[in-house]
VOPAGU-2260 file (C-alpha; in pm, 1 decimal, decimal comma):
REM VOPAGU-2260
SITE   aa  ch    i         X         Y         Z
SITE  UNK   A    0     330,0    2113,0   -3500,2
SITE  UNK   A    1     223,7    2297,2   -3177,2
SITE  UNK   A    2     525,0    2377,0   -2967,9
SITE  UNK   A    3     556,7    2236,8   -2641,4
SITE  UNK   A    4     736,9    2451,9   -2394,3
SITE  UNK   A    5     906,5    2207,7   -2129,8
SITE  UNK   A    6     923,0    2281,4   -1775,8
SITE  UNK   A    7    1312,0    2228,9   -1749,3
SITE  UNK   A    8    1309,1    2572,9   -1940,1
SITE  UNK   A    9    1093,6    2767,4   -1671,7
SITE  UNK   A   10    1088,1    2563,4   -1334,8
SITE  UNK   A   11    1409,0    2480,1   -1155,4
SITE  UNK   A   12    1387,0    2100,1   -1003,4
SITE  UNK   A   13    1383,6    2138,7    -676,5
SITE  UNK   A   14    1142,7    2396,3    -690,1
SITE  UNK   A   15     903,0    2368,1   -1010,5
SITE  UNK   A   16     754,7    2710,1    -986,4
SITE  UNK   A   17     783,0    3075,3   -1188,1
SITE  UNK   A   18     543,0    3348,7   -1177,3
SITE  UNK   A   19     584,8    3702,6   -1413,5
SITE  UNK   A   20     399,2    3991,7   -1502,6
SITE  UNK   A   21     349,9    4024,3   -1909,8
SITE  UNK   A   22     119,4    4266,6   -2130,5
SITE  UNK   A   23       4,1    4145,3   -2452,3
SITE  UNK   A   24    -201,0    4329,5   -2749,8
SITE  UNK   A   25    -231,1    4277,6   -3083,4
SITE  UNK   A   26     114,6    4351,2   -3197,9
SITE  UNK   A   27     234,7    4116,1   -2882,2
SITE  UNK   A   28      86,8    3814,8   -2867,3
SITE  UNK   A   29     269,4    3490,8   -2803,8
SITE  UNK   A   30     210,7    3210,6   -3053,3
SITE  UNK   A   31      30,5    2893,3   -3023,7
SITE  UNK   A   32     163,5    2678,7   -2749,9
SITE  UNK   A   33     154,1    2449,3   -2485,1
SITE  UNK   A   34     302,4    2289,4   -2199,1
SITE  UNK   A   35     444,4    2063,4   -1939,0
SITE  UNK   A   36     358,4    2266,8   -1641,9
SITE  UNK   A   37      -0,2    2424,5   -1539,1
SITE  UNK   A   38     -68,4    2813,3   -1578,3
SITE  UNK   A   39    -266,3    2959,8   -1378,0
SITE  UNK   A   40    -349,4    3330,6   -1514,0
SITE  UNK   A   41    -518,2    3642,9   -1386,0
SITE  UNK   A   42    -618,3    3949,9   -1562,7
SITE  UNK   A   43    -486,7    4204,4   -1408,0
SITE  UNK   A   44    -654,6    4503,1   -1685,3
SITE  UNK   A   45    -787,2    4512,5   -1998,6
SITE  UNK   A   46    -962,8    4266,5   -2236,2
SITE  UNK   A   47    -948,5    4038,9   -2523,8
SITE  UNK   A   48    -994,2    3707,1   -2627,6
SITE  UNK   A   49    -815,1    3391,8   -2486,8
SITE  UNK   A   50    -802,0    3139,8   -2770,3
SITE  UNK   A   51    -802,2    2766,5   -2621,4
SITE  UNK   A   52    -831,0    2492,2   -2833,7
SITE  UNK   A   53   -1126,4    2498,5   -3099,2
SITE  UNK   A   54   -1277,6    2839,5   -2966,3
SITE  UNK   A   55   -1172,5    3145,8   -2815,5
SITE  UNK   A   56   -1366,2    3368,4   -2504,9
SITE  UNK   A   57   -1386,1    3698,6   -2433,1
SITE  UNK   A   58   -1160,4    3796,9   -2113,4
SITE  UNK   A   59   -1253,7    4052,1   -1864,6
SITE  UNK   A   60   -1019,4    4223,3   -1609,3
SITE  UNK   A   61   -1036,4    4016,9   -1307,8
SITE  UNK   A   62   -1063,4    3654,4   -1412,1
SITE  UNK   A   63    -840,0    3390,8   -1311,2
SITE  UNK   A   64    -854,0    3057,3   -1511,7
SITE  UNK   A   65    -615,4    2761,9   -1512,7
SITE  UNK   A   66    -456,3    2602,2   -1847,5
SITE  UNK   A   67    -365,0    2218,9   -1788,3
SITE  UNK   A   68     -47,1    2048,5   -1964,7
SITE  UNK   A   69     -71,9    1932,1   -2317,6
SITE  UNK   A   70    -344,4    2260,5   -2376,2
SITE  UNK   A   71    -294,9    2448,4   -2689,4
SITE  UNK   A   72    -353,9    2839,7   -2606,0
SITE  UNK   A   73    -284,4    3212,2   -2724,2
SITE  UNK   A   74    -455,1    3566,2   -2713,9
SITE  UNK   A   75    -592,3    3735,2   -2921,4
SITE  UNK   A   76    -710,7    4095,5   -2972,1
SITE  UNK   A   77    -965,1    4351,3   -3162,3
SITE  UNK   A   78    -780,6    4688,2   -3255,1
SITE  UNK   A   79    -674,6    4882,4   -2944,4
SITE  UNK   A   80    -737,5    4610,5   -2705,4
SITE  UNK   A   81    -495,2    4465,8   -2490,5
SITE  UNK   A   82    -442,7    4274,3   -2143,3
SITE  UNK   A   83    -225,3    4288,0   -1799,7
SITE  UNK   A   84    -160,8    3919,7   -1675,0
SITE  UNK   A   85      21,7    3763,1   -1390,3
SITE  UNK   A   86     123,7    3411,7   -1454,9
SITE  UNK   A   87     198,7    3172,6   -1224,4
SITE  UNK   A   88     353,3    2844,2   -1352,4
SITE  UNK   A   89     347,8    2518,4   -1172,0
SITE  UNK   A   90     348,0    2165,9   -1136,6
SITE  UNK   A   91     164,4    1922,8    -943,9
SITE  UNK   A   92     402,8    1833,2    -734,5
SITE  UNK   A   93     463,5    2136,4    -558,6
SITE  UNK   A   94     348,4    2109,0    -240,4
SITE  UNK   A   95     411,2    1894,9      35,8
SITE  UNK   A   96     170,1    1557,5      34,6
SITE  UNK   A   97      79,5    1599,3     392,8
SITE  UNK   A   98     -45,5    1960,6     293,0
SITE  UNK   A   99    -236,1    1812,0      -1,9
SITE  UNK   A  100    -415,3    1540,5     134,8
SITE  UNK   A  101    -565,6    1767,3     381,1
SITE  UNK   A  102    -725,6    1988,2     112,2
SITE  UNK   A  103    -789,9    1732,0    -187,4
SITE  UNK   A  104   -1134,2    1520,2       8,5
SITE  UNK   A  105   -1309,5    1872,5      47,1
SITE  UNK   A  106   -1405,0    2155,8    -245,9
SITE  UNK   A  107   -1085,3    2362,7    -134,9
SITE  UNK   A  108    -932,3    2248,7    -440,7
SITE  UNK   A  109   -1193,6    2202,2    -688,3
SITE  UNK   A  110   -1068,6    2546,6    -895,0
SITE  UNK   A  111    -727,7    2288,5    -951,4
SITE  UNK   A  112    -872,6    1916,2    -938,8
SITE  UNK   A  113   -1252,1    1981,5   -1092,0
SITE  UNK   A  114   -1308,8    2279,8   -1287,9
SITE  UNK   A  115   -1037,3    2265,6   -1540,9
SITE  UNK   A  116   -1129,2    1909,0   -1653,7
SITE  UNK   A  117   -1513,0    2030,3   -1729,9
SITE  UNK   A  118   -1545,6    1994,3   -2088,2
SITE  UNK   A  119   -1474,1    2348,3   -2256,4
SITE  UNK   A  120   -1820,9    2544,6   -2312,3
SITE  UNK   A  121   -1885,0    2481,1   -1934,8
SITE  UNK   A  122   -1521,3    2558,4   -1823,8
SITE  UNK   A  123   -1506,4    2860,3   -2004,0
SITE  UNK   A  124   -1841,9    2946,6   -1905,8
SITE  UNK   A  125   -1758,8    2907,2   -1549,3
SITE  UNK   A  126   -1424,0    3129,4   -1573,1
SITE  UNK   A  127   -1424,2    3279,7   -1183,9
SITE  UNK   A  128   -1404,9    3634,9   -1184,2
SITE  UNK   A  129   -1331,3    3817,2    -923,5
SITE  UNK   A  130   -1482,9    4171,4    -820,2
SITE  UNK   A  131   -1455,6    4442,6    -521,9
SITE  UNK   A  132   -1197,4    4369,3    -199,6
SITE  UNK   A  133   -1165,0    3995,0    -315,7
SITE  UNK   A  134    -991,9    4105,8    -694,0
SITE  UNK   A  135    -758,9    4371,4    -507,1
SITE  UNK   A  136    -676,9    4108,1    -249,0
SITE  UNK   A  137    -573,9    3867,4    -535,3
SITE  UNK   A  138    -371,8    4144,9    -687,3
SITE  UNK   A  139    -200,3    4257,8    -417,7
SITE  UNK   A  140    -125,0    3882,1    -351,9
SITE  UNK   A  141      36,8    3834,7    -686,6
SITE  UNK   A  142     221,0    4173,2    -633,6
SITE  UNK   A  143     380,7    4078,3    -347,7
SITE  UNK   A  144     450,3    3707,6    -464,3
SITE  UNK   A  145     615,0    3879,7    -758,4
SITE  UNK   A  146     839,9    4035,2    -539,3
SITE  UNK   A  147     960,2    3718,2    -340,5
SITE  UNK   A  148    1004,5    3555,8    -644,3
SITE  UNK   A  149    1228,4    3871,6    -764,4
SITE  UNK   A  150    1411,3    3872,3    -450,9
SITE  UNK   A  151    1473,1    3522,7    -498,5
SITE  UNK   A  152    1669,1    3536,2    -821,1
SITE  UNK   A  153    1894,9    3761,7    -717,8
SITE  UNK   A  154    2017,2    3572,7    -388,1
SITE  UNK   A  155    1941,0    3259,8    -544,9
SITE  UNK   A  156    1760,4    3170,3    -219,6
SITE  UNK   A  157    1478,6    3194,0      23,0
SITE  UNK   A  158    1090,1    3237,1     -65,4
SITE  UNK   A  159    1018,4    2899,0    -129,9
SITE  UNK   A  160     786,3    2830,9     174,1
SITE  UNK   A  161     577,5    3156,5     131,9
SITE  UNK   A  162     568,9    3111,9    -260,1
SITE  UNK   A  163     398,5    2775,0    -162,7
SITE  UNK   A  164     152,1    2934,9      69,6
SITE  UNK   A  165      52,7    3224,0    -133,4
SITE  UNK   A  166     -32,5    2985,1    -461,1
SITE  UNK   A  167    -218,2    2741,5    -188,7
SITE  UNK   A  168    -416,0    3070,3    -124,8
SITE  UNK   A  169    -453,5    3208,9    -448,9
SITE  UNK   A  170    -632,5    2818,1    -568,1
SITE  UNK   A  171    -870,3    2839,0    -203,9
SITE  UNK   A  172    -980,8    3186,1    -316,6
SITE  UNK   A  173   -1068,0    3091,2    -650,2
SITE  UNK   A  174   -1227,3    2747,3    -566,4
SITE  UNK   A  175   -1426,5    2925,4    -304,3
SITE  UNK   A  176   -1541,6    3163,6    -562,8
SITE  UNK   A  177   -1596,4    2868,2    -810,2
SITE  UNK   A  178   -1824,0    2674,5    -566,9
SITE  UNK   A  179   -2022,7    3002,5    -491,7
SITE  UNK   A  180   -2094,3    3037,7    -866,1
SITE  UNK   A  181   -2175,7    2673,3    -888,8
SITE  UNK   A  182   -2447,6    2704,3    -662,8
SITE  UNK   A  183   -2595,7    3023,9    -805,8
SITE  UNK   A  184   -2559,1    2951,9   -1159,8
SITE  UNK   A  185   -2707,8    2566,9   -1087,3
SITE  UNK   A  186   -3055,7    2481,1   -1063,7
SITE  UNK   A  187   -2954,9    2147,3    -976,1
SITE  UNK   A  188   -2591,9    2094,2    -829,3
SITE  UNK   A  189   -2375,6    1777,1    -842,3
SITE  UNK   A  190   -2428,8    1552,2    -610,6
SITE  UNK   A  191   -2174,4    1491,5    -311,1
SITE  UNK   A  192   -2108,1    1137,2    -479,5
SITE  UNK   A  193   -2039,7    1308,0    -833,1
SITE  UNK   A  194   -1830,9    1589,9    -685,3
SITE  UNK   A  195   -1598,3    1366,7    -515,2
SITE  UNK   A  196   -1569,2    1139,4    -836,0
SITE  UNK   A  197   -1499,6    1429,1   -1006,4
SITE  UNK   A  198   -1219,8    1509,2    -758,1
SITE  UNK   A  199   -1051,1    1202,3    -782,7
SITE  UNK   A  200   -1098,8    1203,1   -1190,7
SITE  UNK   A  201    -903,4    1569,3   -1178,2
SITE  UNK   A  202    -634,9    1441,5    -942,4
SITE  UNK   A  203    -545,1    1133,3   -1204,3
SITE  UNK   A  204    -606,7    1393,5   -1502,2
SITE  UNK   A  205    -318,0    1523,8   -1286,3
SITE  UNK   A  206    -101,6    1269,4   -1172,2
SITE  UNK   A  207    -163,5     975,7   -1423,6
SITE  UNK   A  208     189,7     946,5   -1499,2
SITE  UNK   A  209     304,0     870,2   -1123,7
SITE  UNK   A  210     318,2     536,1    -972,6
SITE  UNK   A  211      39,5     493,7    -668,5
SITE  UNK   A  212    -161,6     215,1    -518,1
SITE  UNK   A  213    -530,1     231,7    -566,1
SITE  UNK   A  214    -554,1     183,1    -137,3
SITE  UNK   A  215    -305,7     528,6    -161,6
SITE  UNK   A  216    -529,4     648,6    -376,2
SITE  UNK   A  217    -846,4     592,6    -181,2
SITE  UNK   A  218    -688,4     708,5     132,9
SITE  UNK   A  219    -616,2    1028,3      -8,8
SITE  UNK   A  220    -980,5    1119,9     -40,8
SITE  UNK   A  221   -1022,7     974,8     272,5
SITE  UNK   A  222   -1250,8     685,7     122,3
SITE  UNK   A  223   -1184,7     311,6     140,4
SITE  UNK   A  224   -1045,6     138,6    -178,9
SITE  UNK   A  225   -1381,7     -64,6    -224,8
SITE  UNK   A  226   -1622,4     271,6    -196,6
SITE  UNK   A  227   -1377,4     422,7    -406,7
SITE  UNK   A  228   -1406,1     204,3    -718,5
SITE  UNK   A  229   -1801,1     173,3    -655,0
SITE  UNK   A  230   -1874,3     514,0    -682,1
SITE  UNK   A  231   -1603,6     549,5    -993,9
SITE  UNK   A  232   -1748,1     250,9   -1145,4
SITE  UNK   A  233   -2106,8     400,3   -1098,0
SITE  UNK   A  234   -2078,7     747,4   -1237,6
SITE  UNK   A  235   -1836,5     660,6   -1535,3
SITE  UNK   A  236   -1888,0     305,7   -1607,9
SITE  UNK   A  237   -1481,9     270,1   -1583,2
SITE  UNK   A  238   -1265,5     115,7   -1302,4
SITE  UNK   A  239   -1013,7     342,5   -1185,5
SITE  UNK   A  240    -732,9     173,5   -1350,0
SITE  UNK   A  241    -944,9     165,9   -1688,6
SITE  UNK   A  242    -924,0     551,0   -1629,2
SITE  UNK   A  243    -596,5     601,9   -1550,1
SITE  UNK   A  244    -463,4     365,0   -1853,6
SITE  UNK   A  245    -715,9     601,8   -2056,7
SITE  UNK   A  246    -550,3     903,7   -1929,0
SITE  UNK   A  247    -215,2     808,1   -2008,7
SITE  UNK   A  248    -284,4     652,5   -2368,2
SITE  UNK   A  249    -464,2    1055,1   -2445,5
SITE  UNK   A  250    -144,1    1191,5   -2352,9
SITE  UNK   A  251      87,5     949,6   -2542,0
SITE  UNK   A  252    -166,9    1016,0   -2856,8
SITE  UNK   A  253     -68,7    1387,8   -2807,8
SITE  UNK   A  254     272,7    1348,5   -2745,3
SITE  UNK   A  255     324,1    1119,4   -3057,0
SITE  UNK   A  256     160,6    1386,8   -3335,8
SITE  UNK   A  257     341,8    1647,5   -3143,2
SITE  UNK   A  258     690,7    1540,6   -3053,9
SITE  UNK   A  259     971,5    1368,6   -3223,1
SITE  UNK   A  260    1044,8    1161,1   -2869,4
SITE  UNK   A  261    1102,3     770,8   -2885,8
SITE  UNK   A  262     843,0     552,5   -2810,1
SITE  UNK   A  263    1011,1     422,3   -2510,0
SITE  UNK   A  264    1057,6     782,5   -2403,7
SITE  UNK   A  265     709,4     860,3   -2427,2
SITE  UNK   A  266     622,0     504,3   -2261,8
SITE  UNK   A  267     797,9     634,1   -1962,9
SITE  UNK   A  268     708,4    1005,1   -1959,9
SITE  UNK   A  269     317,4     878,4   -1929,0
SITE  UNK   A  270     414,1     652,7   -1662,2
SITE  UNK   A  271     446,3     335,4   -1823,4
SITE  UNK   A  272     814,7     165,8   -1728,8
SITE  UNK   A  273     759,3    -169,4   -1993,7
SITE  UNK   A  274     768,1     -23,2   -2332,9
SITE  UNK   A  275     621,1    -339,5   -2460,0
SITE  UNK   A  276     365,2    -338,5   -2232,5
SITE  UNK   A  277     263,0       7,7   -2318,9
SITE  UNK   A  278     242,1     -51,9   -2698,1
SITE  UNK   A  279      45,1    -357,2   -2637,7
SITE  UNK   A  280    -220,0    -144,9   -2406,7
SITE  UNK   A  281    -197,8     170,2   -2697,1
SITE  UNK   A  282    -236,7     -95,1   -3013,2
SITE  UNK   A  283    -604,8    -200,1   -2794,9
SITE  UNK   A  284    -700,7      87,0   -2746,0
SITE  UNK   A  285    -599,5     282,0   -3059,4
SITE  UNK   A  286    -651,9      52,7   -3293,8
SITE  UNK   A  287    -280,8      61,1   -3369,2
SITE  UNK   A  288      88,1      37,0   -3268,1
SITE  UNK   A  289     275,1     373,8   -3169,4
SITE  UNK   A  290     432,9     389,7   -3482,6
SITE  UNK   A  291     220,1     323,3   -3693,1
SITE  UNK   A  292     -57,0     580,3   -3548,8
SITE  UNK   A  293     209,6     857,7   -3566,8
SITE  UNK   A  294     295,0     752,4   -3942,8
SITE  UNK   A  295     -45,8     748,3   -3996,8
SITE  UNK   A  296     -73,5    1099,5   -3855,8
SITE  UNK   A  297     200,2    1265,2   -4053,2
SITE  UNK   A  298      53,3    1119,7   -4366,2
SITE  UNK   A  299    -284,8    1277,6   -4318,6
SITE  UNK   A  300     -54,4    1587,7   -4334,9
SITE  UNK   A  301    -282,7    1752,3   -4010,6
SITE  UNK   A  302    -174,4    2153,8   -3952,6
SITE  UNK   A  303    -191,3    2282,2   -3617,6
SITE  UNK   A  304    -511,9    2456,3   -3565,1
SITE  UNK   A  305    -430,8    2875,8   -3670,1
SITE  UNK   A  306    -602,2    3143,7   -3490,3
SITE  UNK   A  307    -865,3    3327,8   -3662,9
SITE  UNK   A  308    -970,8    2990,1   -3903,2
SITE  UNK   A  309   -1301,2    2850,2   -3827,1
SITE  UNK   A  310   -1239,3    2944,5   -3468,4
SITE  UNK   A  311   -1531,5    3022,9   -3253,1
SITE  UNK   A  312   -1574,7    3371,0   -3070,3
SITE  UNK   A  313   -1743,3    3359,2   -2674,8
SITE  UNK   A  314   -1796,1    3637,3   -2481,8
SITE  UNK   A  315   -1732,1    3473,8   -2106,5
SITE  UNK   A  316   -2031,4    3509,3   -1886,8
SITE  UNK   A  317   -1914,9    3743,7   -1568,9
SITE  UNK   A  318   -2089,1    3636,8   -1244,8
């Protein structure tokens, strides 16, 4: 089983954010994981391979790349490689939603809400990396948001604002950079229509297990609820709540092979509040109840996937 580090053991409540400075290299290399929380990670130095799921790409000093919740991820590294990182760790729900709304309808965001929901070859093949004044901009950032977040735990106080601002900044600088490479990598970009869908698809990926109104929902991209569910209709052939119950049911599939929880815990973790209700939904869509699908997963005995077995090697494309 994949451990699942939980945000209660890295971001305080009232403000769920951490960032730190690590090194790893062959000898020092944290295990397979995942999490609660997002990761957002940039290379500081050095290379090596970043090993994500069912493949692993090569890393290049400079790239920033985001790792959603539930994502299975570790390093690794040839003899005499290693890497410099800054992590920031996050959650959704970080900023204000008058600050988000503003950015979410336009491609401000599109490094958070877009890219990391591509599926992985294109994802990882579209890893932003930054070069010249913009890379030592971005480190200097991170350098100084390292320091306000030092500063911080030892008053215990204070930072909160700017640490919001900085990370705001850091995501427009890489979803500018993102958009740029879109367009020069592209012979034929998305669509206006498919980017937005996209959007909105990203911001559920994000927020699936929150209660909103699809009107809410519409506003916040600015659309109205009836364009809204056109255009998702149109370029997935779902309704937005057939997405959203999708969503939610991927994530309670996960959290059933990976976690000992209750059934009604994971019911309400993914946002459903009627445990019967959700077992109904999961049993039509899976085939079968909750738990009897993780019975039927411990039986087939599955290992977590182990770096190094059958795992495909990438070297990244660098713009």
């Amino acid at each position: 089983m994949i451990p699942e580090l939980p945000s209660a053991r890295f971001l305080a409540e009232d403000f769920p954010f951490a960032i730190r400075a690590e090194r790893h290299d062959r000898l020092h290399t944290p295990s397979w994981h995942s999490h609660e929380f997002i990761e957002l990670v940039f290379v500081e130095a050095g290379e090596g391979y970043h090993v994500f799921e069912d493949a692993s790409y090569w890393l290049n000093s400079g790239d920033i790349f985001l790792i959603n919740p539930g994502e299975a991820h570790t390093f690794d590294f040839p003899a005499g490689e290693r890497v410099a990182i800054v992590n920031c760790l996050f959650l959704p729900d970080l900023w204000p939603e008058s600050l988000v709304r503003t950015m979410v309808p336009m491609d401000g965001l599109d490094y958070l809400y877009i890219h990391p929901f591509l599926r992985p070859a294109e994802r990882f093949r579209r890893v932003v990396n930054l070069s010249g004044p913009t890379r030592e901009y971005v480190r200097a950032l991170l350098r100084q948001m390292l320091g306000e977040w030092s500063e911080r735990a030892q008053t215990g106080a204070g930072g909160t604002k700017l640490l919001r601002l900085q990370l705001m900044e850091l995501l427009l600088l890489a979803s500018s950079e993102y958009g740029r490479q879109v367009r020069d990598q592209d012979r034929l970009a998305p669509s206006p229509t498919t980017e937005m869908v996209r959007r909105i698809c990203g911001y559920l990926e994000l927020h699936a297990a929150q209660k909103t109104s699809l009107d809410a929902l519409a506003a916040r991209f600015h659309l109205s609820r009836r364009h809204m569910e056109r255009i998702v209709r149109r370029e997935t052939g779902m309704s937005v709540i057939e997405h959203v119950h999708n969503v939610r049911i991927a994530h309670a599939r996960r959290l059933l092979e990976e976690t000992g929880d209750t059934v009604s815990a994971i019911a309400e973790k993914v946002g459903y509040e009627d445990p019967a209700f959700f077992t109904r939904l999961f049993h039509r869509q899976v085939g079968l109840p909750p738990g009897e699908y993780r019975l039927q997963k411990r039986r087939q005995g599955l290992e977590p996937r182990r770096r190094g077995n059958g795992v495909a090697n990438h070297k990244a494309h660098t713009p």
